[in-house]
N, C-alpha and C positions, 0 to 999 in steps of 0.2 A: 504494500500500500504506500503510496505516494506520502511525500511529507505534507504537502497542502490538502491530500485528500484526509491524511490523520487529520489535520487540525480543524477542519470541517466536521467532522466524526466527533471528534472530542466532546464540540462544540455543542452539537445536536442531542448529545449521547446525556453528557450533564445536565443541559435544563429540562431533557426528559426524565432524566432517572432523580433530577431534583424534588420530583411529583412523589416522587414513589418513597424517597428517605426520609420524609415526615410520619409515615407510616411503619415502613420496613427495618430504618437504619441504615448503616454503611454495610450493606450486606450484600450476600452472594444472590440472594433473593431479587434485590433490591435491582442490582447489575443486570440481570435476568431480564425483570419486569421492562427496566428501563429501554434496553435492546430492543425486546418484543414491541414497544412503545413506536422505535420511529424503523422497525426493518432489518435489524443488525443481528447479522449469523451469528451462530456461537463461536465460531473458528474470527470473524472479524474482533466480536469483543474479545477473546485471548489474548489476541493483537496488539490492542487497544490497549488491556489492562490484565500485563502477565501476572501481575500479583495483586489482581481483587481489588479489595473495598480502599487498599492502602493507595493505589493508582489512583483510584476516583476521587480520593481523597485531593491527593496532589493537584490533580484534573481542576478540580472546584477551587482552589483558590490559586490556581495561574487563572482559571478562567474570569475569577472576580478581578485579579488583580490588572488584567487585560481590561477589562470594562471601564474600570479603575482609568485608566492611563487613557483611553477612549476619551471619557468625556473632562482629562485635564485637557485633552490637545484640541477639542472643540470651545472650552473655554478661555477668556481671556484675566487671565490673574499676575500679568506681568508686572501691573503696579501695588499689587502685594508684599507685604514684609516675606521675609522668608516665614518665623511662625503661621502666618497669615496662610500662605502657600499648604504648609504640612498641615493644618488643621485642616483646609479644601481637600484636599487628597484626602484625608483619614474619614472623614463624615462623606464623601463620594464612594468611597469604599464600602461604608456602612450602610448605603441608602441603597447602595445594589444588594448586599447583604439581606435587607430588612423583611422582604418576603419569603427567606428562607431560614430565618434565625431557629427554626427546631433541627435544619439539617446542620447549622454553625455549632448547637450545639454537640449535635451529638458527635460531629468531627471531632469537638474540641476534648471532648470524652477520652475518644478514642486514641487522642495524641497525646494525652496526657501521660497515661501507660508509659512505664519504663522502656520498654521494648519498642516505644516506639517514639522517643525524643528527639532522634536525631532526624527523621522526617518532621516532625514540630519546628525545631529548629531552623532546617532550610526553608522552610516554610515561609517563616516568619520575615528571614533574610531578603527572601524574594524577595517582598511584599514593602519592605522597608528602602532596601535597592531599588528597586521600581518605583517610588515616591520621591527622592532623594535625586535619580537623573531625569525622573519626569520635570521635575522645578529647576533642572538646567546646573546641580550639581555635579559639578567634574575634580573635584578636590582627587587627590593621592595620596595625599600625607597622613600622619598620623591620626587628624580630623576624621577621615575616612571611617575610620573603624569604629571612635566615640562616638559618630553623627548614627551612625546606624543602629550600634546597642543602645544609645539612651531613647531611638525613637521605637526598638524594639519593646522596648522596658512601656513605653507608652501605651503601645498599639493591644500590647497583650492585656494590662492592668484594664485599659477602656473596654477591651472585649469582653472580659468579665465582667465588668459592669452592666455593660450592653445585654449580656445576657438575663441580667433581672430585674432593666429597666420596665418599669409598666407604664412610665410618664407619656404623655401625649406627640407621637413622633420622634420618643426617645431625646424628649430634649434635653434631658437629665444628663443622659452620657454626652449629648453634644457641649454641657458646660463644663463636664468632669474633662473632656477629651481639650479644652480649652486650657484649664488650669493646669493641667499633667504639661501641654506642653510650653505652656508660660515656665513653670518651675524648672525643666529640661534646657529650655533655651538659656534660663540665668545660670543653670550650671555650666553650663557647656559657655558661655561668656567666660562665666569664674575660671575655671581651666585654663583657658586659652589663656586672660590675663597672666597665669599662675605661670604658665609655659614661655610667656611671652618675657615675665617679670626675669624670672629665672635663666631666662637664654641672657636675657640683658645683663643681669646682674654675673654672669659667668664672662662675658666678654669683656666688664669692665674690670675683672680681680686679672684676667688673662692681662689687657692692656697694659692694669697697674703693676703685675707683674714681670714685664717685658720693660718699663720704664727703669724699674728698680735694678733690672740686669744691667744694662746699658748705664745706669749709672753708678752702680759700686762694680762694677769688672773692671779686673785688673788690665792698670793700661800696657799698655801695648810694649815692646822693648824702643822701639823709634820715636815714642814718646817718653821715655826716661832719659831725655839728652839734658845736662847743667847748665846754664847758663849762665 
């Protein structure tokens, strides 16, 4: 199967089988149903998804976080603070989300398990990476790595929230999802400061000590002449 004709499948495959894991779970059932849903052999879903509910899982949030980036690149949020930016991303994410929050949770169940943290994990990374060069970040450095765990640290805490909001359109986690990254972006300043201070402050003990060399080293023999 073709690479465009998988991602077409995927496609169709997930918000089919979306219908069905409100009911079923992340299950072999579920996978089934889904298939039978819009047409799909047994032999194409193998394909599709060599390892079950765990694929589908994965499936579902590239697929969200696909929709996700969709409608950053149809909107205009260029005159945006950067928080401004992550907070559009993060509640874009969640509005696509919002009519499958029984299958969000039960993902979130099933990722939780020991056994299966390190797809949790990438997961999350995705999802975080995808927000981060959606908003036109291209950093390398060190940043790189903070910007993404503290907004991992975000995305996860708000999900949780998300999941027991009953507030009207979830406004509840849209202000919790505010303040999480108000507090994330004063850290992530403080650091920097902290990195910034400390680069400074080592350049100038370096400086002061290259002065001190240059000025008590012994002089030279062509300058020990009497005169």
């Amino acid at each position: 199967m073709l690479k465009e004709e998988k991602d077409r499948c995927w496609d169709d495959f997930i918000e089919a089988m979306l219908m069905r894991v409100a009911l079923e779970g992340w299950s072999y059932k579920a996978l089934k149903l889904g298939a039978s849903d819009i047409n799909l052999s047994s032999g194409a879903l193998a394909e599709l998804f060599p390892n079950g509910p765990k694929d589908a899982i994965r499936h579902f949030s590239n697929w969200a976080d696909q929709k996700m980036v969709e409608k950053i690149k149809t909107s205009d949020i260029s005159g945006l603070r950067i928080s401004e930016k992550i907070s559009f991303c993060a509640k874009a994410r969640l509005e696509i989300l919002q009519p499958h929050r029984a299958a969000v949770r039960r993902a979130t169940s099933i990722l939780m398990a020991p056994n299966n943290a390190v797809l949790g994990l990438k997961l999350v990374y995705a999802t975080v990476d995808s927000i981060w060069y959606a908003i036109g970040d291209r950093s390398s450095d060190f940043s790189f790595y903070t910007k993404r765990g503290l907004l991992a640290g975000v995305l996860g805490s708000t999900t949780m929230f998300w999941l027991t909001d009953n507030s009207e359109s979830s406004e509840e986690t849209m202000n919790f999802l505010d303040r999480r990254i108000g507090d994330v972006m004063r850290l992530h300043r403080t650091r920097e400061n902290f990195a910034n201070a400390r680069f400074r402050a080592r350049k100038a003990f370096e400086t002061f000590g290259d002065v001190l060399k240059s000025r008590y080293a012994s002089p030279s023999k062509g300058n020990n002449r009497v005169t």
